[in-house]
C-alpha positions as a LaTeX table, in Angstrom:
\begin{tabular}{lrrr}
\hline
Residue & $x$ (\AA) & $y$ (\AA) & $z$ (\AA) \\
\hline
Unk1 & 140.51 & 200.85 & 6.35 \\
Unk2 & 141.03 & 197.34 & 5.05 \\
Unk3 & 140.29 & 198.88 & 1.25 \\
Unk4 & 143.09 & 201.64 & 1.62 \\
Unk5 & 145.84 & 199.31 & 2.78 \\
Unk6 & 145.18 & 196.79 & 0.00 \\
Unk7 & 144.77 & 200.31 & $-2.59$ \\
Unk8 & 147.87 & 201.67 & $-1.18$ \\
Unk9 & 149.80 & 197.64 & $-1.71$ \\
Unk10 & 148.72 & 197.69 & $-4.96$ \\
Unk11 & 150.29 & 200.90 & $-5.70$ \\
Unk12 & 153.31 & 200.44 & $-3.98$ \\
Unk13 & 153.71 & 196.67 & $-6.30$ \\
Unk14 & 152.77 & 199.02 & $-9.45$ \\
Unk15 & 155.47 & 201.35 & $-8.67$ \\
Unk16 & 157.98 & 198.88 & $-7.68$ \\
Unk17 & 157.03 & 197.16 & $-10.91$ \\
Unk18 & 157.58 & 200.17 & $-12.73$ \\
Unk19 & 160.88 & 200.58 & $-10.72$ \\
Unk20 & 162.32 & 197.35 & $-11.41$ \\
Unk21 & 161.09 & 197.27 & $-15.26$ \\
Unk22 & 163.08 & 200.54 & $-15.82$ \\
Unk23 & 166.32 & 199.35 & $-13.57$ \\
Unk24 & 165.92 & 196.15 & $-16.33$ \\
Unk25 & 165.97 & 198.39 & $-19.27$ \\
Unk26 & 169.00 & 200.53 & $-17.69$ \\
Unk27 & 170.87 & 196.74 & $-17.40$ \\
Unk28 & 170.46 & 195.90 & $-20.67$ \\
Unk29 & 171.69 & 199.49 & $-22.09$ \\
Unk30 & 174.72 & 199.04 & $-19.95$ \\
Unk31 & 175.33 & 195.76 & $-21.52$ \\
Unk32 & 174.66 & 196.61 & $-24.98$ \\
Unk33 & 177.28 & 199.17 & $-24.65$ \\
Unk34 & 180.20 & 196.99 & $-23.80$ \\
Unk35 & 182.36 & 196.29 & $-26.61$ \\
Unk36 & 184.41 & 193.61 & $-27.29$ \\
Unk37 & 187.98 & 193.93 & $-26.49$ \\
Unk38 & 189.62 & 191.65 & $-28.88$ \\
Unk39 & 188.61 & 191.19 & $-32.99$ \\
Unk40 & 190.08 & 188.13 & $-34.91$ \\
Unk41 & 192.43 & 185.98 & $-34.12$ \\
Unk42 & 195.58 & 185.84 & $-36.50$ \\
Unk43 & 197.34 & 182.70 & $-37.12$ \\
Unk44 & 201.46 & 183.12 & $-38.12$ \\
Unk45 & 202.76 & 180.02 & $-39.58$ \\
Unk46 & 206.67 & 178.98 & $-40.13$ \\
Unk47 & 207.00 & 175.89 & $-42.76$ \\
Unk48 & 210.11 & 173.89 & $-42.79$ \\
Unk49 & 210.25 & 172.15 & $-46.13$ \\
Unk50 & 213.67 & 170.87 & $-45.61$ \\
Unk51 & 214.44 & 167.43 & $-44.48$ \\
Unk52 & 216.54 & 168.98 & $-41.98$ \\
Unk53 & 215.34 & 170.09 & $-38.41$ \\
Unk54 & 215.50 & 174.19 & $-38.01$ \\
Unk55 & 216.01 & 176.12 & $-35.20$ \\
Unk56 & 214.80 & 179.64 & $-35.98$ \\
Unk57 & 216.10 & 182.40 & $-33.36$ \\
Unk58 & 214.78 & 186.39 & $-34.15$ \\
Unk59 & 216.57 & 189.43 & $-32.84$ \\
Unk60 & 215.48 & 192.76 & $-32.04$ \\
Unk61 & 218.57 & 194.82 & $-31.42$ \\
Unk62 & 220.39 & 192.87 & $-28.39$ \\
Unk63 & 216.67 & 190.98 & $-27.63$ \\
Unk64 & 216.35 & 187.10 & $-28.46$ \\
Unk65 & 213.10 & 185.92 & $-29.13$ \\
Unk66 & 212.79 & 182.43 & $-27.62$ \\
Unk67 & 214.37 & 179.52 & $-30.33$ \\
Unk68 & 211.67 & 178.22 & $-32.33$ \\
Unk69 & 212.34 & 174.81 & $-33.53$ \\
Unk70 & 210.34 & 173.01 & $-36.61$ \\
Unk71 & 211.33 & 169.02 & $-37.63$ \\
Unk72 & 212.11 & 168.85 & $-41.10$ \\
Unk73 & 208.48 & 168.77 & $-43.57$ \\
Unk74 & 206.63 & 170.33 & $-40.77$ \\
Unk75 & 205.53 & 173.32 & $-39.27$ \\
Unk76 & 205.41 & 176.15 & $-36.73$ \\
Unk77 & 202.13 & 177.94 & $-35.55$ \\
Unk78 & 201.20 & 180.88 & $-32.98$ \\
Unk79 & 197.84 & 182.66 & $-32.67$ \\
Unk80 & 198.20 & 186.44 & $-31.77$ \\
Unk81 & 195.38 & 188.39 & $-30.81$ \\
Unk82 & 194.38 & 191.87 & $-31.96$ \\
Unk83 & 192.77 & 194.41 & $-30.28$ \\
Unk84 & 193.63 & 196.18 & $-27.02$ \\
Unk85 & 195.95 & 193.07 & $-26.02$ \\
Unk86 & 197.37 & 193.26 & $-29.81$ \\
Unk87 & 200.17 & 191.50 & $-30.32$ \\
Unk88 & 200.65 & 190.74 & $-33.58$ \\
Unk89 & 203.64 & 192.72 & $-33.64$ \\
Unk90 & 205.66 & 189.68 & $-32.37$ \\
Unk91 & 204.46 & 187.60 & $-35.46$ \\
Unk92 & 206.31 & 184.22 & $-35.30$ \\
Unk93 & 208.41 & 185.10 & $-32.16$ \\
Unk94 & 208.39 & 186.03 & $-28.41$ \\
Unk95 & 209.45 & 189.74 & $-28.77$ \\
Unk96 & 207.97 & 192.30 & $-31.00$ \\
Unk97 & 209.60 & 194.22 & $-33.42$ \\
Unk98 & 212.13 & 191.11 & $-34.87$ \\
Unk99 & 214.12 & 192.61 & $-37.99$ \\
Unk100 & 216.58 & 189.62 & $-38.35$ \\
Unk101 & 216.67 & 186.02 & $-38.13$ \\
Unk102 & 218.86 & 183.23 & $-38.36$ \\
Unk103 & 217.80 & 179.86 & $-39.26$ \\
Unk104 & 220.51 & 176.98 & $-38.67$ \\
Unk105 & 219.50 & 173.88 & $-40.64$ \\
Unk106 & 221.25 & 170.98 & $-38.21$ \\
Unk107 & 223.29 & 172.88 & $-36.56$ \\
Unk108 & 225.50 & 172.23 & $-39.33$ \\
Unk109 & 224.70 & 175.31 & $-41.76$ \\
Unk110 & 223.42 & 178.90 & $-41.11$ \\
Unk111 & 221.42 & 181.49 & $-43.31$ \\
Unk112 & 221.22 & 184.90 & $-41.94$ \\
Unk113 & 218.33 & 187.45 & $-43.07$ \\
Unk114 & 218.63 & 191.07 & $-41.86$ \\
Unk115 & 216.29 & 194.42 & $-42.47$ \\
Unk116 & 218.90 & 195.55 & $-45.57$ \\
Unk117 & 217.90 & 196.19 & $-48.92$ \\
Unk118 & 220.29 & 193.58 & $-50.08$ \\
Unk119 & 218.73 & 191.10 & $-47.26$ \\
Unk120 & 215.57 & 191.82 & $-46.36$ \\
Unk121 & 213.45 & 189.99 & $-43.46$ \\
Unk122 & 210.92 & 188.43 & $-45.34$ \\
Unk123 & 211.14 & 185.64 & $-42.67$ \\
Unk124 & 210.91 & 188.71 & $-39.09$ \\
Unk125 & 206.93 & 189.18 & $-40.04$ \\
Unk126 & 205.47 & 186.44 & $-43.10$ \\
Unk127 & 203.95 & 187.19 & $-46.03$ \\
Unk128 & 200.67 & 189.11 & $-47.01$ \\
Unk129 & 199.12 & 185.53 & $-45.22$ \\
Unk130 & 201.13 & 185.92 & $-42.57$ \\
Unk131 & 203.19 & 182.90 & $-43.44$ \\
Unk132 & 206.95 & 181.92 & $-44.32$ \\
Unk133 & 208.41 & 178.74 & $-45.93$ \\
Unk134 & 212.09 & 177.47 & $-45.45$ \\
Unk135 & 212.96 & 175.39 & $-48.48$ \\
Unk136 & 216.10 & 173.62 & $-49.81$ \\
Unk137 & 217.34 & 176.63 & $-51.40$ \\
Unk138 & 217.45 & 178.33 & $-48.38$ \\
Unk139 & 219.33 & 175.60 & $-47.20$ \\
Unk140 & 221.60 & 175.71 & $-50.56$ \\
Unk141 & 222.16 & 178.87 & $-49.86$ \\
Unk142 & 223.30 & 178.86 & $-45.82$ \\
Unk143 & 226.82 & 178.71 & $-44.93$ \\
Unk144 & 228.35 & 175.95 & $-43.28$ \\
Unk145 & 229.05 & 176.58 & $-39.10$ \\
Unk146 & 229.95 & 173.26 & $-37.94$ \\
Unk147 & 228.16 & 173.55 & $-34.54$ \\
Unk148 & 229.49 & 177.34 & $-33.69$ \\
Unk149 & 226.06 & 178.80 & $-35.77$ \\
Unk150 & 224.79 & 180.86 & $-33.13$ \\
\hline
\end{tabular}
């Protein structure tokens, strides 16, 4: 009697072995096949190369994107995510979808860029490196608002 209860135990520890072996194997398919949600980070970065302080504000229709402001020979930087939580879209700004800025150098002069042909929005999404720079000639080229420039 003693020999078929410790027979039977050893089964029963050979077949929970075999249980909890396979239930490990299961685990570690299951985890294997989770996928990472989000790829690369991408950095956007504004450059003021002005000696001037800039306040950049982007516009989507009747949205503002929240001001961005960069001191003069500095610069402005945002990570966005891709992925399911992409949002890359926004590049430099709070909203997504930006297709015109204004950039007021002082609050003293104003340079407007729009989605046109004539003016396009270089500055609403960066370059191929997902980058912009403000230089002097922007600033040559802004008009003058005396404090009214938004």
């Amino acid at each position: 009697m003693k020999y078929k209860i410790f027979t039977n135990t050893i089964k029963n520890r050979k077949v929970m072995s075999k249980k909890l072996f396979y239930l490990f194997i299961v685990q570690i398919a299951i985890l294997q096949s989770c996928v990472d949600q989000a790829s690369d980070d991408i950095v956007f970065t504004l450059f003021n190369q002005t000696d001037k302080t800039v306040e950049v504000l982007g516009f989507n229709g009747s949205r503002i994107a929240e001001p961005i402001i960069i001191e003069p020979n500095s610069k402005f930087k945002i990570t966005r995510v891709t992925g399911i939580d992409n949002d890359t879209g926004k590049a430099f700004y709070s909203v997504i979808g930006v297709d015109s800025v204004r950039v007021i150098f002082n609050n003293e002069k104003v340079i407007i860029y729009g989605g046109t042909t004539d003016n396009p929005c270089k500055i609403c999404s960066g370059d191929d490196n997902r980058q912009h720079f403000i230089t002097e000639e922007d600033y040559n080229n802004a008009t003058d608002c005396d404090g009214d420039c938004e």
